[in-house]
N, C-alpha and C positions, 0 to 999 in steps of 0.2 A: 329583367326590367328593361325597358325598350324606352330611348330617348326619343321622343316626339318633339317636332318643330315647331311652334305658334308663334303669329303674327300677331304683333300687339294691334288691336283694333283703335284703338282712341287715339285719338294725335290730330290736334289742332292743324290750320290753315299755315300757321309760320313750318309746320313740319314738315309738312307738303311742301312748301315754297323750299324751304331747305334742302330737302332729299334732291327734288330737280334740279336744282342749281346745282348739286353735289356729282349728282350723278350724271344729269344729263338729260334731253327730251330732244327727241329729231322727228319731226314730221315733213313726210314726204305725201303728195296730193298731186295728184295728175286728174284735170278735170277737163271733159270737152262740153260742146255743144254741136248736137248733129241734130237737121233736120233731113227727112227722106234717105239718111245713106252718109250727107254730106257731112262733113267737118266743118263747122260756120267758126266756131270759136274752141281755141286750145290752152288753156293754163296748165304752167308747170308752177307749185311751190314748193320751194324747200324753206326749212325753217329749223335752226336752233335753238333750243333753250337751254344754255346753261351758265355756271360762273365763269369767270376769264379763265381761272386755274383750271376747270377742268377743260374747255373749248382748246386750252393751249396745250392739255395734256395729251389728246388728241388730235393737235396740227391743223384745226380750223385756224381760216386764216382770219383777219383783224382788219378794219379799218386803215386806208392809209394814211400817214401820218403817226398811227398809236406809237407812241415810245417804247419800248419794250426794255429800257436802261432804268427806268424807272426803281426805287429801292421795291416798291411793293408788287412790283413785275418777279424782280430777282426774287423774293420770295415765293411769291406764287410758284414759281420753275422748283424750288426743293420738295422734295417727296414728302407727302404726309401719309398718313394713315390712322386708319380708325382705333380707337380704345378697345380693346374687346371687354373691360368694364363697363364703361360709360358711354362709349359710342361718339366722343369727341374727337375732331383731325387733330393728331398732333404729328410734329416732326417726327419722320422715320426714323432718325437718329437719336432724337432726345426720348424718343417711346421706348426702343429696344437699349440707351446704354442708359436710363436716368430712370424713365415709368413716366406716366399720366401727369403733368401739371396739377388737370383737373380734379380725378377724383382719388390719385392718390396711389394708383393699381401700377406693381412694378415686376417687368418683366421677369423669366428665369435668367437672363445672361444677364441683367443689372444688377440681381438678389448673388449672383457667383463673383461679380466683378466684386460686389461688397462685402461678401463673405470674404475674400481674398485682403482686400484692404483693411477690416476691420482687424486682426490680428496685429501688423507692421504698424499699422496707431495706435495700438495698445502698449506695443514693445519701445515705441520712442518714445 
């Protein structure tokens, strides 16, 4: 039996807008205007699309002035990651020592940490 990979096909406009934000979009465009040979006109664009967390995770730089002290900066700076249930960002730390907020799903090193404490709560 051979695991095959599918790509869920349905997913709304908020999904789309999410995945980008999440992931990230760069587009690069180099456009001229030549007449006979000549070069008359040369555009460069660059362009980002993403969320602050991920633009920061990558060292795009910000506007000056942005605060970067900010509490909801600080957080954006701590590592998340995806559910491999649900496909929700949660804290790197709270996923691998706690499981899923969301839906629930708890890792193998959280399920051994609990197996381990469940016994010493039992005995006191």
């Amino acid at each position: 039996m051979a695991l095959i990979a599918e790509k869920e096909s349905s997913g709304t406009l908020a999904d789309v807008v999410d995945r980008i934000l999440d992931k990230g979009l760069v587009i690069n465009a180099d456009i001229t205007v030549s007449v006979a040979g000549v070069e008359l006109l040369g555009i460069k664009i660059r362009a980002a699309v993403a969320s602050f967390e991920t633009a920061a995770k990558y060292g795009l730089e910000f506007p000056s002035g942005t605060n970067l002290e900010t509490a909801a900066w600080k957080e954006a700076m701590v590592d998340k990651e995806e559910c491999p249930q649900c496909g929700k960002r949660v804290f790197l730390d709270e996923l691998l020592n706690e499981g899923c907020p969301w839906c629930g799903w708890v890792s193998a090193k959280a399920k051994t940490v609990h197996a381990r404490a469940a016994p010493q709560i039992e005995a006191g």
